[in-house]
C-alpha positions as CSV (number, residue, x, y, z in Angstrom):
1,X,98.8,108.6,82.2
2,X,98.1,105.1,80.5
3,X,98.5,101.5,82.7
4,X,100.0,99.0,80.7
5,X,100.3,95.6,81.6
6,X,102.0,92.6,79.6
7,X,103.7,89.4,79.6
8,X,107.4,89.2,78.7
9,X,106.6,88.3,75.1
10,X,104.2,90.9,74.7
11,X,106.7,93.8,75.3
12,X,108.2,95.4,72.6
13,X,112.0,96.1,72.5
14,X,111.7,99.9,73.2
15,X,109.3,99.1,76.0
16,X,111.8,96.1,77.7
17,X,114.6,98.8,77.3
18,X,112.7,101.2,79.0
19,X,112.1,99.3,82.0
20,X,115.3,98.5,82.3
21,X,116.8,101.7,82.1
22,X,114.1,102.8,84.5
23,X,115.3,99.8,87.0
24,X,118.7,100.8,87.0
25,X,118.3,104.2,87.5
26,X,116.1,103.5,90.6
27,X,118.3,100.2,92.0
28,X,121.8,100.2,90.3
29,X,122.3,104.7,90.2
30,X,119.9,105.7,92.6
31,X,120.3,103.1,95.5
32,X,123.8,102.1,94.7
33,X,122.9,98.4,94.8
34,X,125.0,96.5,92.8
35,X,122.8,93.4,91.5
36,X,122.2,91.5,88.6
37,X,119.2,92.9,87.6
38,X,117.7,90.6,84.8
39,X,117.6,87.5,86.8
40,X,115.6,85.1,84.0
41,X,112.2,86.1,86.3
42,X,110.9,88.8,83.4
43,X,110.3,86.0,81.3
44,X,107.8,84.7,83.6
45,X,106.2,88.2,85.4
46,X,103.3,90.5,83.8
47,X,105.1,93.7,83.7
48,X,102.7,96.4,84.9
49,X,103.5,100.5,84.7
50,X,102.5,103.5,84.0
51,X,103.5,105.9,81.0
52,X,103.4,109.5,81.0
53,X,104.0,111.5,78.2
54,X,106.0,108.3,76.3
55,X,108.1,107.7,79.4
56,X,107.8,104.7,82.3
57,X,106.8,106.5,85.3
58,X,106.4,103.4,87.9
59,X,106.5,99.7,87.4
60,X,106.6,96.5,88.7
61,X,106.6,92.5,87.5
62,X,104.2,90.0,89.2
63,X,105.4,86.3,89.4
64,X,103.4,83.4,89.7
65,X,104.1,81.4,93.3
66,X,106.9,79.1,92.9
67,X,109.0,80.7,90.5
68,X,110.5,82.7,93.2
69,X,108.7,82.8,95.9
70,X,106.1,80.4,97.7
71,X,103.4,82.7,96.8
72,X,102.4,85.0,93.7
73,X,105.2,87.8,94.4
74,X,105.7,91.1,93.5
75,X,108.8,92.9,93.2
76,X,111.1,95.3,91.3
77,X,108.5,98.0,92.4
78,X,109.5,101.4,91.2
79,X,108.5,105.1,90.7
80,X,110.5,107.9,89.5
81,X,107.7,110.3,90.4
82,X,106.5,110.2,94.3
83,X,104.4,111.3,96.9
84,X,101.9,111.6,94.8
85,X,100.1,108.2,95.3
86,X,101.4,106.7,91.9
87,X,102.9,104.0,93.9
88,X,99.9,103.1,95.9
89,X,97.8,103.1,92.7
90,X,100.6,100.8,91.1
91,X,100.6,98.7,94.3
92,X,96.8,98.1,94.0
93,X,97.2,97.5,90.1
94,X,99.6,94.8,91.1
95,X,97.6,93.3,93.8
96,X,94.6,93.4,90.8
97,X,96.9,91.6,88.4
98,X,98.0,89.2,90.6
99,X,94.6,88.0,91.5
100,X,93.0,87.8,87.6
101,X,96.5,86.4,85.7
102,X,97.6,83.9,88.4
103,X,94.3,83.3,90.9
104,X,96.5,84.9,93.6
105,X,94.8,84.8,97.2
106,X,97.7,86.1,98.9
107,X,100.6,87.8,97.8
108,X,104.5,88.0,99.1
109,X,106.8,90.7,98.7
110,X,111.1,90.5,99.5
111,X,110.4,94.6,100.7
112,X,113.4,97.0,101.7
113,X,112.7,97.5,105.3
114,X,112.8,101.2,104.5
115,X,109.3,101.1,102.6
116,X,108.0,98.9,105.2
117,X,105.1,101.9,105.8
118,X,104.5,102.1,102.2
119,X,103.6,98.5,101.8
120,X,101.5,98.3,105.0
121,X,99.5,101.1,103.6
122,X,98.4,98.8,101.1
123,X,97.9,95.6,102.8
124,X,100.8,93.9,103.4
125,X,102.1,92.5,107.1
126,X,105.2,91.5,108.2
127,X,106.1,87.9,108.4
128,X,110.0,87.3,108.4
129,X,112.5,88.7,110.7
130,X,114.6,91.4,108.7
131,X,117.3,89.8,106.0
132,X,120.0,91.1,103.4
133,X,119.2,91.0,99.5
134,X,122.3,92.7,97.9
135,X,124.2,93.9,101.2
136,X,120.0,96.3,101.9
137,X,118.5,95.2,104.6
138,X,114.7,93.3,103.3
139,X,111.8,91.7,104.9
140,X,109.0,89.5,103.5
141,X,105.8,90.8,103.4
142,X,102.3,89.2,102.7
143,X,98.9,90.5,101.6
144,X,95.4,88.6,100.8
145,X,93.9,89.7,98.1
């Protein structure tokens, strides 16, 4: 398995159009969320995933504060193979990323209250009451790093 991480520009065209296959498959098939995925914020983020044998296996973008959130965020956090710790391992490549690209001493997350666990198990706390993003309940989330 090889970590990748890039800026928008950086990313070929097989390796955008993988990531956004791989982000509807998770959000728009597999969650049933009906959103506009490319929302002008990839232009902006590190992209940051795994391959496996060619294929994305887990990804996410990291934003620099103030292009969507108050803070350095992370978000479109996926991974198409689990329980397995690829996500944690993802998470804390994130967090790494976050800290060397953008100087990042905390980081926010818009979470789906379902993972809520998952994201405490890497540092994160709640700190809004509970919201909807795309009709799935969210909540934001915050971690020093």
């Amino acid at each position: 398995m090889q970590l990748y991480v890039k800026k928008f520009e950086e990313l070929s065209l097989d390796e955008l159009y993988d990531i956004l296959a791989a982000r509807a498959d998770v959000f728009i098939m597999e969650q049933n969320c009906v959103c506009f995925d490319p929302d002008g914020a990839d232009k902006e983020a590190y992209h940051v995933y795994y391959k496996e044998d060619g294929k994305i296996v887990a990804y996410l973008r990291v934003i620099d504060k103030g292009k969507r959130l108050d803070e350095v965020s992370i978000g479109r956090v996926i991974s198409l193979k689990r329980r397995c710790g690829l996500g944690t391992a993802l998470m804390k490549e994130g967090l790494r990323v976050a800290k060397e690209k953008f100087g990042a001493e905390k980081v926010k997350i818009g979470a789906q209250l379902y993972a809520k666990p998952f994201y405490e198990g890497v540092g994160f706390k709640q700190v809004s009451e509970q919201y909807l993003e795309d009709d799935i309940p969210h909540i934001y989330m915050l971690a020093e790093v």
